[in-house]
N, C-alpha and C positions, 0 to 999 in steps of 0.2 A: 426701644420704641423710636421710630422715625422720628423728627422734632414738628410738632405740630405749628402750621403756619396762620395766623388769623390775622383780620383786623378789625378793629372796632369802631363801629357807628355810634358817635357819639359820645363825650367831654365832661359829662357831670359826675358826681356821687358814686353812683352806679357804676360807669363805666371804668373809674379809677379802680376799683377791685381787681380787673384784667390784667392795668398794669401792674400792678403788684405783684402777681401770680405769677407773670413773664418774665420779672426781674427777680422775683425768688427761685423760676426753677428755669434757668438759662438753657439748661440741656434738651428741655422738655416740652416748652414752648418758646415759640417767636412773637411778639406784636409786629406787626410790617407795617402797621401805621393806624393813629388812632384820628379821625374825623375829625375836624371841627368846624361850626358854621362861621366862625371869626375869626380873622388872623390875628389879632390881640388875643385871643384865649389859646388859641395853638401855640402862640411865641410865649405866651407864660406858664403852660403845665410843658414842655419843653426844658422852660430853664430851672421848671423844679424840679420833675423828674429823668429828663433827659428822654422821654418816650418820643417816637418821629411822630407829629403830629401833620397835617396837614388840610388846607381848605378844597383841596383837589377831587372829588368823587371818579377821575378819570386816574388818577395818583394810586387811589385805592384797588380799582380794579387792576393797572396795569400790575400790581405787586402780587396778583395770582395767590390770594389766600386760598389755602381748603376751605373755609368757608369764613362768613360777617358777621359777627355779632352785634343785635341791634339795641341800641342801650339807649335809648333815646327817653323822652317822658312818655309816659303812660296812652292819653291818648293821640299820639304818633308812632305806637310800636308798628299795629298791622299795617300801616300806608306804606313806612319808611319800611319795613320788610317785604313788602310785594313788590315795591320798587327796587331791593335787590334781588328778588328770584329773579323778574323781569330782564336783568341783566346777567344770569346764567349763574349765578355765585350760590350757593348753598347761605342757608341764617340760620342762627340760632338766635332765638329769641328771649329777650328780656319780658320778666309777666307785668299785666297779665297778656295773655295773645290777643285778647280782644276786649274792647271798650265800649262795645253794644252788642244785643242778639244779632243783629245783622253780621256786624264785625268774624261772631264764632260762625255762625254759617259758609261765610265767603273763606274761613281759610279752612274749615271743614271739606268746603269745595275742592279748594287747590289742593290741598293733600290728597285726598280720594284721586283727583287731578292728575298725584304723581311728584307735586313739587316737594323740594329738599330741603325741608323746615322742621326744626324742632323748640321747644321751649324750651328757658333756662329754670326749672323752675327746682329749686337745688335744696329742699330742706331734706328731701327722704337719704341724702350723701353726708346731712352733718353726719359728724363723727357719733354725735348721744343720739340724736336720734336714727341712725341706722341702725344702732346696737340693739337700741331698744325695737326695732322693728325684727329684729333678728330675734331677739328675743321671744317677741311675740309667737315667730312660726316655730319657736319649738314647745307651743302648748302650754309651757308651763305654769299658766293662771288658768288654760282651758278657753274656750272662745271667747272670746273679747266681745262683751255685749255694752258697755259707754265709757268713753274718752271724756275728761274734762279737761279742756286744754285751754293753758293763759299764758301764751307766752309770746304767738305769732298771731299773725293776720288776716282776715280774708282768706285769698285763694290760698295762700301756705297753710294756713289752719286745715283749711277744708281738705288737701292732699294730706296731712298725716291724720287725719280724721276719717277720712274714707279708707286711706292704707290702713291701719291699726284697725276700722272694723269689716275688714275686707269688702267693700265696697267699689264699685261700678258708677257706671251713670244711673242706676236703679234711681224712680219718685223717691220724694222725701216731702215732711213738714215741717217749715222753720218758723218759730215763734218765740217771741222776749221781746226785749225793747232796750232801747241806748238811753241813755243816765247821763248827767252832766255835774261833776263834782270839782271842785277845786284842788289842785296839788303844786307843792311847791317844786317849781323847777331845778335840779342839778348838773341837768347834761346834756347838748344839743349833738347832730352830729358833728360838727367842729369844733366846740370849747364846753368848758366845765360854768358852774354858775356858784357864786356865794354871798349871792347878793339878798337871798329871800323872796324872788319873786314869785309872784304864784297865778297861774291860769286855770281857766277853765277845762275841763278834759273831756271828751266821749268816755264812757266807760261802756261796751255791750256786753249784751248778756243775751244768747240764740240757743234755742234748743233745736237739733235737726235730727229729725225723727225718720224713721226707716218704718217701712210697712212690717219689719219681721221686728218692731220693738225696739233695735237696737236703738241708738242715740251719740249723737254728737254735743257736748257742752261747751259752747261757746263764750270766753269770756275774756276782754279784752281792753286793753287805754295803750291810746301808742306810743307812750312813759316809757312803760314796761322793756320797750328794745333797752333805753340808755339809764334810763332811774339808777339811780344810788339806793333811792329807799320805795322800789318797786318790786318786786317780785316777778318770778317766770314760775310755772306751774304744771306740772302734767301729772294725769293720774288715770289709770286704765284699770277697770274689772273686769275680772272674769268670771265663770262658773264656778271656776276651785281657787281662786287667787287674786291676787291686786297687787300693780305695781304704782309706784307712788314717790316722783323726783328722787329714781338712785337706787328705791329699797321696794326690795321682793318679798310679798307674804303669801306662801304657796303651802299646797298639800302635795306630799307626797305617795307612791302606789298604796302603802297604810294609812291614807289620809290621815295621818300626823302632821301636824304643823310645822312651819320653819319660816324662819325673816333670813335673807340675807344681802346684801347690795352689790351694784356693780362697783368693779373696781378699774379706777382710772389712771393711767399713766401716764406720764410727760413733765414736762417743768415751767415755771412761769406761766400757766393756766392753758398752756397749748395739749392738746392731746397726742399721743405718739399708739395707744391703744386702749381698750374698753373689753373687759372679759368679766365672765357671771361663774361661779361656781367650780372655776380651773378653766374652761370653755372662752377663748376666743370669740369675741362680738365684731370687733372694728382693731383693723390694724393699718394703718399710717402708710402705705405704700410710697409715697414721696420723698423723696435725698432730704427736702428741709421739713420740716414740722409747722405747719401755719397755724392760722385762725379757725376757725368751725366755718364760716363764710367763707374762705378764701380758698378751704380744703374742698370744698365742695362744689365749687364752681370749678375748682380745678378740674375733679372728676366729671365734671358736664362738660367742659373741653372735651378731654381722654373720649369720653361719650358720644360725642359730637361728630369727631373725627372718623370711630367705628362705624354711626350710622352712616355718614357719607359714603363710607367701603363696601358697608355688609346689608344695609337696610334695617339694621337692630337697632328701635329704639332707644335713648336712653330715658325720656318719661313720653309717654304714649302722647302724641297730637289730641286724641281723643280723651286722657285725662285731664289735659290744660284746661282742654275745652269744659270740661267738666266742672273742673275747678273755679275758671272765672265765671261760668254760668250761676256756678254757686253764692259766688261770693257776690255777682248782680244781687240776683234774687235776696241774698242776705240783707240789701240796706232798703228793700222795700216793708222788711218785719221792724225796722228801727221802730215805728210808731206804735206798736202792738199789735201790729195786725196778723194771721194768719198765712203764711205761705203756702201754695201749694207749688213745688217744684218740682218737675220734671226734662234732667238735660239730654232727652230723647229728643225735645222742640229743636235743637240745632241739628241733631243727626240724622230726622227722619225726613227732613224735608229734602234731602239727595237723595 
């Protein structure tokens, strides 16, 4: 594979994932230079990580990335992305793509438009959960009719929510409400804590309901990423079966019963592969072995690249859109109210 060439828009949190990727897999990608709006913060993630950074937007373009990844805060993603197609460069974007109905429409537009824009929106590439989607199309629980999923967020909830119950932009109804309980802090994303402190938290809880019954369970504290003493959760039904964090209880053609789980590989908690029953789920294509995050954005690279060549998606413009429509709509039910949601309102109006 050619060595793929990027750069990245933007300095925080977020955007360091990239570099990491670049310096883990030298052969396979480049950074050409990563943004920054201060020359004090370029000259200090520089002399930490040695990445080129630079305050130059002329610097960036002149270095002819295949395409920009836009990492910028939330809502700055669509501006700061229109302003790179604007200037001929392909983006891949960081979620969500949009931060108003307006926002999903206008890139709804450009796309239809023809522009060379994708989202980064990278949970259906982790390693567990690809497997387990994988798992899913081979029937063996039987349709998947509700997801109860505690582990992610928002619009990433709502993308293996809809993948798991094969879902579209089809209406839906969301309803529950957010809860505020106290928990004691262990882990930010920068340091560890053992001091006892303790804050107040969201805890949601959404039910998204599909006109054919099915259902999405929503529930959520955003702990949960780093907790020590939080939990991550996923659990799918089917018509003949349920899987359930790892463990599969299925019937067979004798509708006999069986438990059995997946089986994981790798060392020091990195995954190298994931296989069910003899059967192959997810295999580790990469020279080095990463993080679930960082394998997965890699893959949205790889992705990224392809669509620029071939026009193949790596997650549909129109699922993003889907998903942040969703995740809107989601924080209007916080108070108990009834949603009716339909992400047809952004697509039909082209």
């Amino acid at each position: 594979m050619k060595k793929i060439r990027f750069t990245v828009i933007g300095s925080g949190w977020r955007a360091m994932f990239y570099a990491r990727i670049a310096a883990a897999l030298p052969n396979d990608f480049e950074l050409c230079g990563m943004y920054c709006r201060s020359r004090e913060k370029a000259e200090r993630i520089f002399a930490e990580t040695g990445v080129h950074t630079t305050c130059s937007i002329e610097e960036c373009v002149e270095c002819a990335p295949d395409f920009a990844v836009i990492a910028v805060s939330k809502g700055d993603i669509f501006k700061t992305a229109y302003e790179w197609l604007e200037r001929g460069i392909p983006v891949l974007c960081e979620t969500p793509l949009g931060s108003s109905i307006d926002e999903m429409k206008q890139a709804w537009r450009l796309h239809r438009e023809g522009a060379v824009f994708q989202t980064a929106e990278q949970y259906h590439l982790y390693p567990t959960y690809s497997a387990i989607l994988r798992l899913m199309e081979s029937n063996i629980i039987g349709e998947p009719y509700n997801i109860t999923l505690s582990a992610i967020h928002d619009y990433h909830a709502v993308s293996i929510i809809r993948k798991v119950l094969r879902k579209g932009s089809e209406p839906f109804k969301i309803y529950g409400r957010e809860h505020i309980f106290p928990v004691v802090e262990t882990m930010s994303r920068y340091e560890s804590f053992f001091d006892g402190r303790t804050s107040d938290k969201s805890r949601v809880r959404l039910t998204l309901e599909y006109g054919d019954g099915k259902c999405g369970f929503y529930d959520f504290c955003p702990v949960q990423y780093r907790s020590t003493i939080r939990d991550r959760y996923i659990n799918i039904q089917g018509v003949k079966g349920e899987y359930s964090n790892g463990t599969v209880a299925y019937l067979d053609g004798n509708f006999m019963p069986h438990r059995d789980t997946l089986r994981i590989s790798g060392e020091r908690g990195l995954i190298n592969g994931i296989s069910f029953g003899g059967e192959g789920l997810y295999e580790n294509r990469f020279a080095t072995c990463m993080p679930e995050d960082e394998t997965a954005i890699a893959k949205m690279l790889v992705g990224m690249k392809k669509y620029t060549e071939t026009g193949e998606e790596i997650y549909s413009v129109k699922d993003a859109l889907t998903d942040s429509y969703a995740a809107l709509r989601m924080k209007e039910a916080y108070g108990g109210r009834e949603i009716d949601a339909n992400p047809e309102e952004i697509f039909s109006s082209y």
